[in-house]
Backbone as CSV, one residue per row, in Angstrom:
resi,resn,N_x,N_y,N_z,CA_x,CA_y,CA_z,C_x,C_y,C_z
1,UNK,24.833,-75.944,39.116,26.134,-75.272,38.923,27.222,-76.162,39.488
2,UNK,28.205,-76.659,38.711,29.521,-77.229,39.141,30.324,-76.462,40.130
3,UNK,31.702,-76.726,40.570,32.302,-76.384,41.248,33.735,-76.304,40.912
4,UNK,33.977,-77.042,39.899,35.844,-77.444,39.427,35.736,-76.159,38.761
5,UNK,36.610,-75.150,38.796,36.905,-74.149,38.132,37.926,-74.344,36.923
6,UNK,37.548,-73.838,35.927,38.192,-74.198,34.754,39.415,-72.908,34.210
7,UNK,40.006,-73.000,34.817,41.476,-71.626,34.489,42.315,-71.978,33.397
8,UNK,41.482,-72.189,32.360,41.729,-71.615,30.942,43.175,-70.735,30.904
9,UNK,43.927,-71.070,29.802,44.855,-69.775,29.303,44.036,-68.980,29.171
10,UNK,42.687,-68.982,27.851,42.313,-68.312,27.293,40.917,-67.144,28.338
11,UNK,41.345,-67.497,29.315,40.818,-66.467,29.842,41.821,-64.592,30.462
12,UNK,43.230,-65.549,30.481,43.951,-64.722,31.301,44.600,-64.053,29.709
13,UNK,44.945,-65.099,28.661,45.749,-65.224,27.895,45.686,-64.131,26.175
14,UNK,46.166,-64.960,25.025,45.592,-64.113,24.038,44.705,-64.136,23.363
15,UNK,44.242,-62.735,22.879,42.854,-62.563,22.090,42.530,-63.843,21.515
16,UNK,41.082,-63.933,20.763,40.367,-64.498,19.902,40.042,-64.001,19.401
17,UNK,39.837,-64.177,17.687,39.519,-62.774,16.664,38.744,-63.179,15.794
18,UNK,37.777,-64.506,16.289,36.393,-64.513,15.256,35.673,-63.580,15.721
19,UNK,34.507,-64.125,14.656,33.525,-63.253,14.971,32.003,-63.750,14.552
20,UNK,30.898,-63.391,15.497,29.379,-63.952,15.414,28.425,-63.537,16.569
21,UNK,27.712,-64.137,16.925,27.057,-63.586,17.879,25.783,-65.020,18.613
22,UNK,25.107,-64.488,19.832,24.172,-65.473,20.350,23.222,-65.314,20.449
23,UNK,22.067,-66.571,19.903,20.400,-66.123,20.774,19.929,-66.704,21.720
24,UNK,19.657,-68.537,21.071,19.049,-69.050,21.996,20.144,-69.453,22.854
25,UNK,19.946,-70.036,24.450,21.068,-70.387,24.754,20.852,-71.260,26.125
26,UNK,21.769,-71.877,26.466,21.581,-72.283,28.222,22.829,-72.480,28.899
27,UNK,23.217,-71.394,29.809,23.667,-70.644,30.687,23.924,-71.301,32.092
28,UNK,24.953,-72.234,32.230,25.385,-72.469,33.089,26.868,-72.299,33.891
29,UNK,27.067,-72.177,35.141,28.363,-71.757,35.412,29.263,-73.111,35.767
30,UNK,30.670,-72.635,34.657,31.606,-73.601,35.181,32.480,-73.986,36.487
31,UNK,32.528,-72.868,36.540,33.586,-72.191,37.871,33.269,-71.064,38.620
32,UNK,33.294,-71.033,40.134,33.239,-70.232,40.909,33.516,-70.769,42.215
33,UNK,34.272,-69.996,43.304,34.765,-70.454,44.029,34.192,-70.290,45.417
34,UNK,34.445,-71.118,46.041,33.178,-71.811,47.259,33.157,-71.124,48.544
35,UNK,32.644,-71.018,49.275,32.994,-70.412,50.781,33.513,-68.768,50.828
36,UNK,33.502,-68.075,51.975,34.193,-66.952,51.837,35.521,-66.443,51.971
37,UNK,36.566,-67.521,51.458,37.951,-66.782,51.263,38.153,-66.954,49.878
38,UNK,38.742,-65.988,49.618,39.039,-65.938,47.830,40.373,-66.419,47.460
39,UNK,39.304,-66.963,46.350,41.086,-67.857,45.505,41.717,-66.870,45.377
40,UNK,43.312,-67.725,45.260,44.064,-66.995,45.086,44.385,-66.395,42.872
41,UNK,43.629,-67.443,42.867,43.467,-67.446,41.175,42.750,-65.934,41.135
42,UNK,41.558,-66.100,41.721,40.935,-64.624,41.364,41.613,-63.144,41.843
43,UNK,42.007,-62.871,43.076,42.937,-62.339,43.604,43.926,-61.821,42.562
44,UNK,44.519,-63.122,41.854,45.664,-62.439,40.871,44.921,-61.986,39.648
45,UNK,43.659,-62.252,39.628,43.280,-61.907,38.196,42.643,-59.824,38.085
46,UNK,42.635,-60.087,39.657,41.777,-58.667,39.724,42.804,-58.048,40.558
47,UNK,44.387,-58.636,40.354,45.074,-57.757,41.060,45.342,-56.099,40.484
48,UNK,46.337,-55.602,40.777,47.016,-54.459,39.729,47.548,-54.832,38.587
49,UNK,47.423,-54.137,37.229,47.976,-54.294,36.112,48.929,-53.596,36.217
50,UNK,50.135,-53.995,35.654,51.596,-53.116,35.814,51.692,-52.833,34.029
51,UNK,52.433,-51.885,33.749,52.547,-51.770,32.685,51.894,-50.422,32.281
52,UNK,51.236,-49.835,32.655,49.999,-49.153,32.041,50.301,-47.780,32.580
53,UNK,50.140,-46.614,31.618,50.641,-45.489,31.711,49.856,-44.961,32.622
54,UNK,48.631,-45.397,33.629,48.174,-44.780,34.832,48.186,-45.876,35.568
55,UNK,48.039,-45.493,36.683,47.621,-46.636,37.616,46.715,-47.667,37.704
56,UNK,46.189,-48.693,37.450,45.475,-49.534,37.651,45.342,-50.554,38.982
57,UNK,44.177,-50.318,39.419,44.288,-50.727,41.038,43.615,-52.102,41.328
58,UNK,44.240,-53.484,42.386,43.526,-54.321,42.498,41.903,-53.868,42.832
59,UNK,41.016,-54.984,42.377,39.806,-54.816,42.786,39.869,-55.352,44.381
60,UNK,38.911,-54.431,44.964,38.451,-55.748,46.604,37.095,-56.080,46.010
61,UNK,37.687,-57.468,45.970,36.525,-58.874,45.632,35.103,-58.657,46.230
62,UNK,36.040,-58.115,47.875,34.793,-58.460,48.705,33.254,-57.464,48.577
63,UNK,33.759,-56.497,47.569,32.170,-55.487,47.301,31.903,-56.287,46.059
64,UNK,32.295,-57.078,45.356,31.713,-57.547,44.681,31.234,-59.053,44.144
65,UNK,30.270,-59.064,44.077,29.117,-60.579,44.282,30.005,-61.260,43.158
66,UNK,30.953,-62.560,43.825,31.434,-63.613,42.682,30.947,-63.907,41.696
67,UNK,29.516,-64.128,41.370,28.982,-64.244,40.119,29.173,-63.468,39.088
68,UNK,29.765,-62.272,39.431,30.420,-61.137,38.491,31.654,-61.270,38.051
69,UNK,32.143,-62.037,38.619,33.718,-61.801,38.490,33.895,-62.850,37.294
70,UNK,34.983,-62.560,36.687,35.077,-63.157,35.161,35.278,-64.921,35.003
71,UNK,34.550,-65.235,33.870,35.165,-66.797,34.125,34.294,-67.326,33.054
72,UNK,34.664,-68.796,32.714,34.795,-69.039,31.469,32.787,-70.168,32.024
73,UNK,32.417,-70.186,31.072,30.929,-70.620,31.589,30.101,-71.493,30.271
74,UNK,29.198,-72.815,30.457,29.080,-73.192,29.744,27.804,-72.502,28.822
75,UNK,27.921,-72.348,27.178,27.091,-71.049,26.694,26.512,-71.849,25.790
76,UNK,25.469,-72.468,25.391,25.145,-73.725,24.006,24.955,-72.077,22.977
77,UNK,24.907,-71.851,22.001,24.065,-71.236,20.828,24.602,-71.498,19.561
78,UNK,23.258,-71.225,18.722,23.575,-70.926,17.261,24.776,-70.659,16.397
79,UNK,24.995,-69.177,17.585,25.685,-68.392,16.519,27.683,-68.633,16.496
80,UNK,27.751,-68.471,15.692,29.226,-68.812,15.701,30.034,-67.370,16.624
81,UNK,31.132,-68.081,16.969,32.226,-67.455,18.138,32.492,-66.202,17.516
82,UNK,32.531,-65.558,18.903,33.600,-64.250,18.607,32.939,-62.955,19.150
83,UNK,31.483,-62.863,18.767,30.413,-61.954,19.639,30.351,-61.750,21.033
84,UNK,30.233,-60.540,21.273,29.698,-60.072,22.569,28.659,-59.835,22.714
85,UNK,27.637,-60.800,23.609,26.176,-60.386,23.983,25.914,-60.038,25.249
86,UNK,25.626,-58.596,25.485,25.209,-57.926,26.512,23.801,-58.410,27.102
87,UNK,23.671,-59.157,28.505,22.456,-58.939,28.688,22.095,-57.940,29.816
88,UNK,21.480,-56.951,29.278,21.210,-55.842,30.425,20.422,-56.238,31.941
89,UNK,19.553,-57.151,31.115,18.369,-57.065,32.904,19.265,-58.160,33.758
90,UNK,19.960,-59.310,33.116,21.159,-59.858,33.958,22.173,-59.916,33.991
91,UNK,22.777,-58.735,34.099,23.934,-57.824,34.198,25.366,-58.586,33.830
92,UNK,25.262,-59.066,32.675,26.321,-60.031,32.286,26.615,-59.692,30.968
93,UNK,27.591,-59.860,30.357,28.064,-59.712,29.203,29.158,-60.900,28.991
94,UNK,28.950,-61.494,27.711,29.069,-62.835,26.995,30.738,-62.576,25.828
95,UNK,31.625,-63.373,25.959,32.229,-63.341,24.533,32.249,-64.736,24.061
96,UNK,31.802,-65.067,23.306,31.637,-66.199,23.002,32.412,-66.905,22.066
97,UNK,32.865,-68.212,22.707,33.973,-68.583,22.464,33.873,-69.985,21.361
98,UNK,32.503,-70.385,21.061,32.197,-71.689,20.279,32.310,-73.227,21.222
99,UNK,31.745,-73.962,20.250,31.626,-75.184,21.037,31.053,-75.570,22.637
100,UNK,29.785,-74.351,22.353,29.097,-74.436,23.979,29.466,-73.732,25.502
101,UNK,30.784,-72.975,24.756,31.119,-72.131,26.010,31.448,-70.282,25.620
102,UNK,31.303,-69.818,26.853,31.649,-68.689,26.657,32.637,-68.145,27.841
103,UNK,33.038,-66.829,27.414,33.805,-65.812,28.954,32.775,-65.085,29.380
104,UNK,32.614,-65.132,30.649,31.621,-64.271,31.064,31.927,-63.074,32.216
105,UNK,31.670,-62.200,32.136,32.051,-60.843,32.318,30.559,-60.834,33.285
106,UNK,30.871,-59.646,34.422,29.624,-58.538,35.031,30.140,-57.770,34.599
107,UNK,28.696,-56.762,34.766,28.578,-55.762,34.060,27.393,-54.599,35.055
108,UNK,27.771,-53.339,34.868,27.051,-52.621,35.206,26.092,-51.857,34.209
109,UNK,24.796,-51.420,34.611,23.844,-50.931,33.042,23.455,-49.895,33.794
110,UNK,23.039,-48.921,32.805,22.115,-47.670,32.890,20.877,-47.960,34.083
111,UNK,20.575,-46.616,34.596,19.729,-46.476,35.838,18.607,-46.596,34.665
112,UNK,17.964,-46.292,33.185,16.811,-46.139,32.926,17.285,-47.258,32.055
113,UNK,16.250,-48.435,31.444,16.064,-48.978,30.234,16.471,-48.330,29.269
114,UNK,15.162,-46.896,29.650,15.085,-45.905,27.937,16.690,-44.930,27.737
115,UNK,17.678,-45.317,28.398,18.909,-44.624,28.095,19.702,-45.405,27.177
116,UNK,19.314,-47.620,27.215,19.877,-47.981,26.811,20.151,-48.526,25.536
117,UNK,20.926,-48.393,24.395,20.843,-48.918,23.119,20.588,-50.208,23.326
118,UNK,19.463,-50.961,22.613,19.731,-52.226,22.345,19.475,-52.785,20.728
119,UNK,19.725,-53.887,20.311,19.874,-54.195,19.304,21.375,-55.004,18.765
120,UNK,21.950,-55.029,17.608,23.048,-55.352,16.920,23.632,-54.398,16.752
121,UNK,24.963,-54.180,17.134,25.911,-52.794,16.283,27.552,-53.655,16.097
122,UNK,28.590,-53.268,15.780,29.869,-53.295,15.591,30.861,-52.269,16.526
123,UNK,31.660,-53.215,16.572,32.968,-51.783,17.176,33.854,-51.052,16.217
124,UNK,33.545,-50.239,16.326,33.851,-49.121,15.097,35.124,-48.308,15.643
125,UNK,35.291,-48.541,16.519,36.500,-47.763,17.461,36.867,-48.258,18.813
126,UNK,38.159,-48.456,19.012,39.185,-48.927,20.332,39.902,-47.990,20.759
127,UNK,39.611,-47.446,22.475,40.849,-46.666,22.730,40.917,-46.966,24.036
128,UNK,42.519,-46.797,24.100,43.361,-47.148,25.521,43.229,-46.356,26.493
129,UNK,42.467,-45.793,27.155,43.061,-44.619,28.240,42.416,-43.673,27.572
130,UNK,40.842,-43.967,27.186,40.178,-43.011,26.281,39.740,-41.600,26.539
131,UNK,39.295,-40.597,25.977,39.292,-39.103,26.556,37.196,-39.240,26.754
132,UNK,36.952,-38.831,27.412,35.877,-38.644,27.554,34.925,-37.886,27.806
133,UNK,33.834,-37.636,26.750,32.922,-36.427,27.567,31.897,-36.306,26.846
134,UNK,31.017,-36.157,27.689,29.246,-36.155,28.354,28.696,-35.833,27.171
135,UNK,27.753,-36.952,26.744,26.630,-36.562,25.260,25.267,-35.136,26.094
136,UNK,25.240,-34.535,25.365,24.066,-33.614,25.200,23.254,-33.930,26.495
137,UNK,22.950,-34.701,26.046,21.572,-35.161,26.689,21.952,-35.625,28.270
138,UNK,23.235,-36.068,28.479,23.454,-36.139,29.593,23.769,-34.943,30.351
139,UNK,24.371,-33.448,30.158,24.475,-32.311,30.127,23.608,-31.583,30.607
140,UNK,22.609,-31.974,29.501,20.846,-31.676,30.097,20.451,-32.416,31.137
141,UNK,20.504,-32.898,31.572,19.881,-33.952,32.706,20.745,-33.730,33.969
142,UNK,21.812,-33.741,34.054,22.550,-33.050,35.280,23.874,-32.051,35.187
143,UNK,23.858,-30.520,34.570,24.110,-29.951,34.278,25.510,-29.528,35.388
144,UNK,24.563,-29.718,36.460,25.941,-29.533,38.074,27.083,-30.265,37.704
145,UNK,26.513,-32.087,37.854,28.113,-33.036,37.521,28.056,-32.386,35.927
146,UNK,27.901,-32.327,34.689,28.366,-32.773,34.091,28.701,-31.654,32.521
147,UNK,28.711,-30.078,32.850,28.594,-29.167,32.291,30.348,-28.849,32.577
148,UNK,30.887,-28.886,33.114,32.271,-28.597,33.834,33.072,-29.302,32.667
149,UNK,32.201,-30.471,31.837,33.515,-31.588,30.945,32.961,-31.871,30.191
150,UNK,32.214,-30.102,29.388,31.559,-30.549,28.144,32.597,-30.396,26.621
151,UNK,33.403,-29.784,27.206,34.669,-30.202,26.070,35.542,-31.265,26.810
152,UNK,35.629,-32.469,27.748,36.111,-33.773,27.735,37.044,-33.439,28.605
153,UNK,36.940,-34.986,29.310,38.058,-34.960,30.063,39.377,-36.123,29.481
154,UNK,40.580,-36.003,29.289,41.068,-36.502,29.236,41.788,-38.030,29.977
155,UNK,41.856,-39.067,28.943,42.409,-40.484,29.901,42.738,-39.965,31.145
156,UNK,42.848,-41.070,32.316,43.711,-41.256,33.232,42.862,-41.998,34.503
157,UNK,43.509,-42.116,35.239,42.851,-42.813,36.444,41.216,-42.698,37.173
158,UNK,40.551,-40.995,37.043,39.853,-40.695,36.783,38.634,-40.320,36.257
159,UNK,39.353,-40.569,35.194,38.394,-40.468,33.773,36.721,-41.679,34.396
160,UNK,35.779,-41.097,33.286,34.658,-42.354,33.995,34.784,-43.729,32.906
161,UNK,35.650,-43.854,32.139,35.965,-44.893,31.392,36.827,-45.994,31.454
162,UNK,37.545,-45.410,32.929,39.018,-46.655,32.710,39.541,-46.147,31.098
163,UNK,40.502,-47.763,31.555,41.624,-47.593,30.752,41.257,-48.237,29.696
164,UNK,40.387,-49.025,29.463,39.533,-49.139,27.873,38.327,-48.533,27.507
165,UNK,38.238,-48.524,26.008,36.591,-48.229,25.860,36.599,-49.255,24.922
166,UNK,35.473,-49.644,24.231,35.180,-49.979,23.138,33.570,-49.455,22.113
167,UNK,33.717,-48.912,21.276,32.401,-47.935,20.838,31.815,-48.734,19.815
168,UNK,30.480,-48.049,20.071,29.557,-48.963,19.131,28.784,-48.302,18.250
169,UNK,28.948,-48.993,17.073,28.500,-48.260,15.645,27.730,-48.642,14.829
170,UNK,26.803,-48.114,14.468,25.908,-49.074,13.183,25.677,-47.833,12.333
171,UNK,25.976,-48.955,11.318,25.628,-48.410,9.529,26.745,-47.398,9.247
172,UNK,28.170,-47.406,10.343,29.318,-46.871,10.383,28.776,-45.569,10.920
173,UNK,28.184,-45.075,12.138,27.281,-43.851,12.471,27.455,-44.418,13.765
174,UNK,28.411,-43.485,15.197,28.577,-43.457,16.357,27.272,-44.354,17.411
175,UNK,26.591,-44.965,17.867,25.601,-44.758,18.466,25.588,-44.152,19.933
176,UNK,26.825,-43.736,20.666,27.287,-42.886,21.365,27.498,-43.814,22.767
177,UNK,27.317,-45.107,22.497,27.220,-46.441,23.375,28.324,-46.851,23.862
178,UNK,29.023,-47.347,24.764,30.207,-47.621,24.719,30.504,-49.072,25.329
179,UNK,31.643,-49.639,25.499,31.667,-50.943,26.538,33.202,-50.093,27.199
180,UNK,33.286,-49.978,28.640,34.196,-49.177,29.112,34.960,-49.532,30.499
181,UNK,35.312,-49.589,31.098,36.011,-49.213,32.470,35.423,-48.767,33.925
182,UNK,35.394,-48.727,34.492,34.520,-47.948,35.532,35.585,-47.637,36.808
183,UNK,35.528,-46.436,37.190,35.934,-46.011,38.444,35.570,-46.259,39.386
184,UNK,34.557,-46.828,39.409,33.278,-47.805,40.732,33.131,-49.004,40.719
185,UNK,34.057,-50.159,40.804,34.062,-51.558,40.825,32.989,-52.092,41.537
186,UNK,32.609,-51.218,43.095,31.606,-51.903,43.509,30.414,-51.414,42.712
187,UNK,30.332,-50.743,42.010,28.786,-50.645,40.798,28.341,-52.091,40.149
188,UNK,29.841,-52.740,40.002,29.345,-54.040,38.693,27.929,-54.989,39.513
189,UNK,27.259,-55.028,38.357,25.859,-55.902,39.057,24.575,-54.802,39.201
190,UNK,24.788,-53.593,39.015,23.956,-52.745,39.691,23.109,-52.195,38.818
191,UNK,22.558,-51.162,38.753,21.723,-50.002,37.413,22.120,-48.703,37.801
192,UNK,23.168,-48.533,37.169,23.469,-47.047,38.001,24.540,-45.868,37.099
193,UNK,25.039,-46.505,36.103,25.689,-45.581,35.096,24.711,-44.944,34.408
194,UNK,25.384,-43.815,33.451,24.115,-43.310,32.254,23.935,-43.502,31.409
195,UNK,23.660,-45.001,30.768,23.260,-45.602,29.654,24.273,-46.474,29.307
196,UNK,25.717,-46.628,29.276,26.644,-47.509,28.898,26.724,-48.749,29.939
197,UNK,27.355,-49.867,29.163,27.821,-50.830,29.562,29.016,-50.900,30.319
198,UNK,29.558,-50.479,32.060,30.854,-51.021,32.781,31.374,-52.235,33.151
199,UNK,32.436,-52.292,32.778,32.724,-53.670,33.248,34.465,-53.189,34.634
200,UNK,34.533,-53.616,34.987,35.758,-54.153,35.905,37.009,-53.612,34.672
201,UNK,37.850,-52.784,35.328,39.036,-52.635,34.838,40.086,-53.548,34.200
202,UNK,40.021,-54.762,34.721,40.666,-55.996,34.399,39.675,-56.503,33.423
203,UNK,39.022,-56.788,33.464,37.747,-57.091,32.493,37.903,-56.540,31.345
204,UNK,37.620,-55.453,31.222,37.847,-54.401,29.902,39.021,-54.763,29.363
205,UNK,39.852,-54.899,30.236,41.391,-54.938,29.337,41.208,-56.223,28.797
206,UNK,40.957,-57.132,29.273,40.639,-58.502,28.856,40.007,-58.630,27.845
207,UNK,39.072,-58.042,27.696,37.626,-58.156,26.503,38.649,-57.071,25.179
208,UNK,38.792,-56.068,26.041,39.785,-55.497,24.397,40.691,-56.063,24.021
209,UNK,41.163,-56.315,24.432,42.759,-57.436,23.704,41.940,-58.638,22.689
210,UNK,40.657,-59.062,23.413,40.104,-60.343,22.388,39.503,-59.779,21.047
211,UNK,38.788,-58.297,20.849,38.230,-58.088,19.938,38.680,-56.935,18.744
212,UNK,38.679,-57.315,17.984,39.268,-56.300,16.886,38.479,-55.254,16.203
213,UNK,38.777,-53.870,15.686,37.561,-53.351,15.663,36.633,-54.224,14.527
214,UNK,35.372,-54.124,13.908,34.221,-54.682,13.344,33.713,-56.163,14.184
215,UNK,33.657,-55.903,15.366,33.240,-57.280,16.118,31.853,-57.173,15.960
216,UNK,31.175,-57.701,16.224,29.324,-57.646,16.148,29.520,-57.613,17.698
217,UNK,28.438,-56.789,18.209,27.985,-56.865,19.815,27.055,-56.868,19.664
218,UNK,26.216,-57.631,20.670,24.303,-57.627,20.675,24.348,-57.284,22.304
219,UNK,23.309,-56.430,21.909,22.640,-55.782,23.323,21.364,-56.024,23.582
220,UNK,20.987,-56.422,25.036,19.670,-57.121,24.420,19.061,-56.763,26.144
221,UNK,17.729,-56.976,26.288,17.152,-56.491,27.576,16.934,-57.272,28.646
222,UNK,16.257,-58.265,27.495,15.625,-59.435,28.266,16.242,-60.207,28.782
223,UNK,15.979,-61.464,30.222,16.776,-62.187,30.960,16.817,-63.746,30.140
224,UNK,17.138,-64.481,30.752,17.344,-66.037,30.545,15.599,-66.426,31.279
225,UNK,15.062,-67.456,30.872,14.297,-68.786,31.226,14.598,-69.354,32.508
């Protein structure tokens, strides 16, 4: 792993609106920053977002393991730019940018495997400050939290989605999956949501601005070599 951190526009900056996806690959990091005081680069990246009809709050870095925190990383594959590849068992999620590199995102995954979609789907739907509420099956399973907001809770600071979602669809049919926000920053890295993909509030906003809806996302289980 290098050490020169590479602060890209296109990490802070505007979308990218191809589209493709990754298999084989080799996964190395460009940038990350050394010792225990934090750049001031990252600092501003996970500060507060202004602008935004709720509050959005800096992250503290310090609950969360740098290897999570966003940054641009060298990615070789196949597939042409523009895809998001989720890898669940190493809690990372990919947008891939062509020519051997990608953005790389942490990510938080489901406490069970068997909660999590994997496979190929599309984003079939984008929302800002999305309304949210509990599939069936989650209802059934902890009825205490989650019977109270079986008709939804609405956006806001609160909400368990943040201020993005992004939903995932195949054969144009919900799969009830989401890529979202999290109210628990120190979760990213962990197994502890109920089946969806969290990323970092800043993150999300980041990753939605790059993708338009019909992006391909691959979700996938298995780790790296």
């Amino acid at each position: 792993m290098t050490t020169g951190i590479h602060r890209r526009s296109l990490i802070l900056g505007a979308p990218l609106l191809l589209a493709g996806c990754a298999s084989e690959r080799r996964v190395t990091s460009i940038g990350r920053p050394a010792g225990p005081r934090i750049d001031p680069y990252y600092q501003a990246m996970y500060g507060p977002v202004l602008g935004e009809p709720f509050p959005v709050a800096a992250v503290d870095l310090r609950r969360v393991d740098p290897k999570f925190w966003r940054q641009q990383v060298a990615y070789d594959s196949y597939e042409p730019a523009g895809t998001i590849v989720v890898d669940v068992q190493q809690r990372f999620a990919y947008y891939v940018l062509g020519n051997g590199e990608a953005i790389r995102y942490g990510v938080g995954v489901g406490r069970e495997e068997g909660l999590n979609f994997q496979g190929e789907a599309r984003i079939g739907r984008k929302a800002a400050w999305p309304r949210w509420t509990p599939t069936p099956d989650m209802i059934a399973r902890d009825p205490e939290k989650y019977l109270q907001y079986q008709t939804g809770m609405d956006g806001g600071p609160m909400n368990p989605l943040g201020p993005r979602a992004l939903y995932l669809y195949v054969d144009g049919q919900d799969t009830l999956f989401r890529l979202h926000g999290t109210v628990e920053p120190w979760s990213i890295g962990t197994m502890v949501s109920s089946g969806c993909i969290r990323f970092l509030n800043q993150d999300i906003i980041d990753l939605y601005g790059r993708t338009p809806v019909g992006t391909r996302v691959v979700v996938q289980s298995g780790g790296y070599a």
